[in-house]
C-alpha positions as CSV (number, residue, x, y, z in Angstrom):
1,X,-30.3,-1.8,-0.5
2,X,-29.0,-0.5,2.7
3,X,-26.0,-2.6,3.6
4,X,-23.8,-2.2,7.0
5,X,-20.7,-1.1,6.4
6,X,-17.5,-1.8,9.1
7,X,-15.2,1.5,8.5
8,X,-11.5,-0.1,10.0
9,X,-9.3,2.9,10.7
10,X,-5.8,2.5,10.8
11,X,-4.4,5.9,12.5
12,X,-3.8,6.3,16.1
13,X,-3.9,10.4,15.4
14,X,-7.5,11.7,16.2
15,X,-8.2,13.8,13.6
16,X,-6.0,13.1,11.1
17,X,-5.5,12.5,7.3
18,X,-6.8,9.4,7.0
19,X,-9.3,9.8,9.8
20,X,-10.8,12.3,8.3
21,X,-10.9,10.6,5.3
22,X,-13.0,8.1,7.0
23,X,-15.4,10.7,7.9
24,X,-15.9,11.6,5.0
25,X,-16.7,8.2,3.6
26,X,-18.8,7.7,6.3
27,X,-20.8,10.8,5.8
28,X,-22.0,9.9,2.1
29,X,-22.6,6.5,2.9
30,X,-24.6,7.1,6.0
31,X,-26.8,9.9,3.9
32,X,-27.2,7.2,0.8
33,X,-29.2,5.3,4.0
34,X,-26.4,2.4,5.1
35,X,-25.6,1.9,8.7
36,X,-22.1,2.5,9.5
37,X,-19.6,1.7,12.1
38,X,-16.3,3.1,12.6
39,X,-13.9,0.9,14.5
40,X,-10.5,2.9,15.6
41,X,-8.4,0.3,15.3
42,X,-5.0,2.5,15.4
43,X,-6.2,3.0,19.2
44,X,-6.6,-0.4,20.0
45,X,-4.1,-2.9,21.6
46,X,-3.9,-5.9,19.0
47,X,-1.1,-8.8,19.1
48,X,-0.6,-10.4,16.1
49,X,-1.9,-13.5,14.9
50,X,0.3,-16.4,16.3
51,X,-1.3,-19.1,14.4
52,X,-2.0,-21.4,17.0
53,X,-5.6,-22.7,15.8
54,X,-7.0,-22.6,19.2
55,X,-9.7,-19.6,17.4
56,X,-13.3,-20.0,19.6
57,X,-12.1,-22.4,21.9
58,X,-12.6,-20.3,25.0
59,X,-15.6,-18.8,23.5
60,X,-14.3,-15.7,21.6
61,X,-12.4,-15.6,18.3
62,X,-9.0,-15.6,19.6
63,X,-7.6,-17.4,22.4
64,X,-6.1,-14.4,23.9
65,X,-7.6,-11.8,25.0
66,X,-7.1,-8.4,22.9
67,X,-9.3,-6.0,21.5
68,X,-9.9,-8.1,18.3
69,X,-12.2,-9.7,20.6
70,X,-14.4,-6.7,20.5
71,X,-14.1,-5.7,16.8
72,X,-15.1,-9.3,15.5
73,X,-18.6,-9.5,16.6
74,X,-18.7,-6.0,14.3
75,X,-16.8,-8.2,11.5
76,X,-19.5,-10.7,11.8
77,X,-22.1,-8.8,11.1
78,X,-21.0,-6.6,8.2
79,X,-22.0,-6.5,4.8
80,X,-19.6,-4.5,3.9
81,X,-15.5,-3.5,5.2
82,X,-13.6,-0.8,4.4
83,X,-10.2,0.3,5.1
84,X,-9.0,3.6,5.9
85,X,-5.5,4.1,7.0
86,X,-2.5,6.0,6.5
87,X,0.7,3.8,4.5
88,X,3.2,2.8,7.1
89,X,5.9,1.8,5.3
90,X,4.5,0.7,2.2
91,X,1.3,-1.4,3.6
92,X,-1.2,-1.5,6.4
93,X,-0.1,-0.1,9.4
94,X,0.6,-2.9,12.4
95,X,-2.8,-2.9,14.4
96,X,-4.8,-3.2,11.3
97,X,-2.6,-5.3,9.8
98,X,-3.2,-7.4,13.2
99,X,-6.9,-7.2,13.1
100,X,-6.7,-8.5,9.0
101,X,-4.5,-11.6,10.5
102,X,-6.4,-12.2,13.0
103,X,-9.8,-12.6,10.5
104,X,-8.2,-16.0,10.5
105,X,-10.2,-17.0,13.5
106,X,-13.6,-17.4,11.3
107,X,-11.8,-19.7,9.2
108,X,-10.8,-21.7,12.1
109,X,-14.0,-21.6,13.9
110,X,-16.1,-22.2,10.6
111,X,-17.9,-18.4,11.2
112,X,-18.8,-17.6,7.6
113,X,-18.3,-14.0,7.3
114,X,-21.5,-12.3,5.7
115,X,-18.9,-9.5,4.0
116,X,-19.5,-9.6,0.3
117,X,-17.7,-6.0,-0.7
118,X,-15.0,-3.7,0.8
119,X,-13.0,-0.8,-0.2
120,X,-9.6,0.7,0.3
121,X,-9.1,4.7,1.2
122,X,-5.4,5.2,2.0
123,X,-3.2,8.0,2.5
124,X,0.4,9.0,3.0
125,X,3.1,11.5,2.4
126,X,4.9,9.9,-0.4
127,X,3.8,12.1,-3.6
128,X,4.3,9.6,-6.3
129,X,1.0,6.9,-6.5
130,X,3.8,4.2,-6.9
131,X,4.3,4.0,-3.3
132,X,1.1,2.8,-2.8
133,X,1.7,-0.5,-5.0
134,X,2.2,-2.5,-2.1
135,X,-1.0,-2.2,0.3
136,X,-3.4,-1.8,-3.1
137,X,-1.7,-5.2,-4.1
138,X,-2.1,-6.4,-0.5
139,X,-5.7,-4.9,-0.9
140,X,-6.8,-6.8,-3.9
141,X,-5.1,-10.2,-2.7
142,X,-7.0,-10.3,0.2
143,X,-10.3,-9.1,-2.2
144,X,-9.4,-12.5,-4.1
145,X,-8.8,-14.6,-1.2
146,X,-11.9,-13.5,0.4
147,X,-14.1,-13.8,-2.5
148,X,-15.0,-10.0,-1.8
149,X,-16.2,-8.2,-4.7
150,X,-14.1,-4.6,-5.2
151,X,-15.1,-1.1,-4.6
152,X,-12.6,0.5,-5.0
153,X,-9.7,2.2,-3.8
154,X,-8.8,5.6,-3.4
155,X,-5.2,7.1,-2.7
156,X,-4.2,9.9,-1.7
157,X,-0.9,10.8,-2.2
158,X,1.3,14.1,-0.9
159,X,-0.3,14.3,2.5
160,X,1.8,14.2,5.9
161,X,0.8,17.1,8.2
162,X,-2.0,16.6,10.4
163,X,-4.8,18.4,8.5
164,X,-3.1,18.5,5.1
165,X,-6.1,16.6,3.6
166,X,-8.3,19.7,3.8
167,X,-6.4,22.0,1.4
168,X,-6.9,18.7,-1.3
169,X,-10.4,17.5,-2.9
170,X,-10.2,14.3,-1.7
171,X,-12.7,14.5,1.2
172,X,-15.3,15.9,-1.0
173,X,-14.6,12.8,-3.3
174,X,-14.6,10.1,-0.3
175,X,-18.3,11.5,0.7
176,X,-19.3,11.3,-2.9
177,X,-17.9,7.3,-2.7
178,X,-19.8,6.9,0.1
179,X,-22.9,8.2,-1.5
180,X,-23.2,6.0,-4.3
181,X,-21.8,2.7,-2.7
């Protein structure tokens, strides 16, 4: 069944480890037949959520206006999210982070999302697996809260350099992900 998957990257560097990770995602799923989007949101300027339930009531998700504004309308109509980002200290980095948060404005404005599965690609420089605890855990609690069924995550530890990614095999394995989703 072709689904349309939302690809949220979290990297402002073009090119990237976890940019090109995305790629490679995207590649696979887009020759298993899904329609993809790729939404940089690392580039984008994104406040933070400041909770103050006024979501849709100027006619956009949130009251002020960001570039969330422009990504939700791509949130609305995926079947599918996936989140490909570098580890910033443990977790999400702050922009996607900010975009996540700010999800809160369907909830508000009683927008029922049609997103039924999502996945996790996530790399860093930290070469022990155990320093990605934190955003998988953050991952899967958001996978519960959201009633989203699981995909998968794959991390990929020991990368920092811009371009490091490409001497590893985990871009051949992200395409083969996205081939079989």
């Amino acid at each position: 069944m072709k689904k349309k998957i939302l690809v949220l990257t979290g990297s402002p560097r073009v090119g990237g480890n976890s940019d090109l990770l995305a790629d490679a995602f995207i590649r696979g799923a887009i020759k298993a037949g899904h329609e993809v989007f790729k939404c940089e949101v690392g580039k984008k300027n994104i406040k933070g959520c400041i909770a103050c339930n006024t979501c849709y009531s100027k006619g956009t998700p949130c009251s002020f206006d960001d570039d969330f504004n422009n990504i939700a309308p791509h949130i609305e109509k995926a079947d599918m999210i996936v989140f490909a980002t570098p580890l910033y200290w443990f977790t999400f980095p702050s922009e996607l982070k900010a975009v996540i948060d700010k999800t809160y404005s369907f909830l508000i404005g009683e927008k029922e999302l049609n997103i039924k599965e999502s996945m996790l690609l996530v790399c860093g420089e930290d070469n022990k697996e155990s320093a990605f605890d934190g955003i998988v855990s953050t991952y899967k609690l958001i996978l519960s809260y959201q009633k989203w069924t699981d995909r998968g995550h794959l991390v990929v530890p020991g990368v920092l350099n811009k371009g490091d990614i490409l001497s590893t095999d985990y871009l051949v394995r992200a395409e083969k992900i996205g081939n079989n989703i």
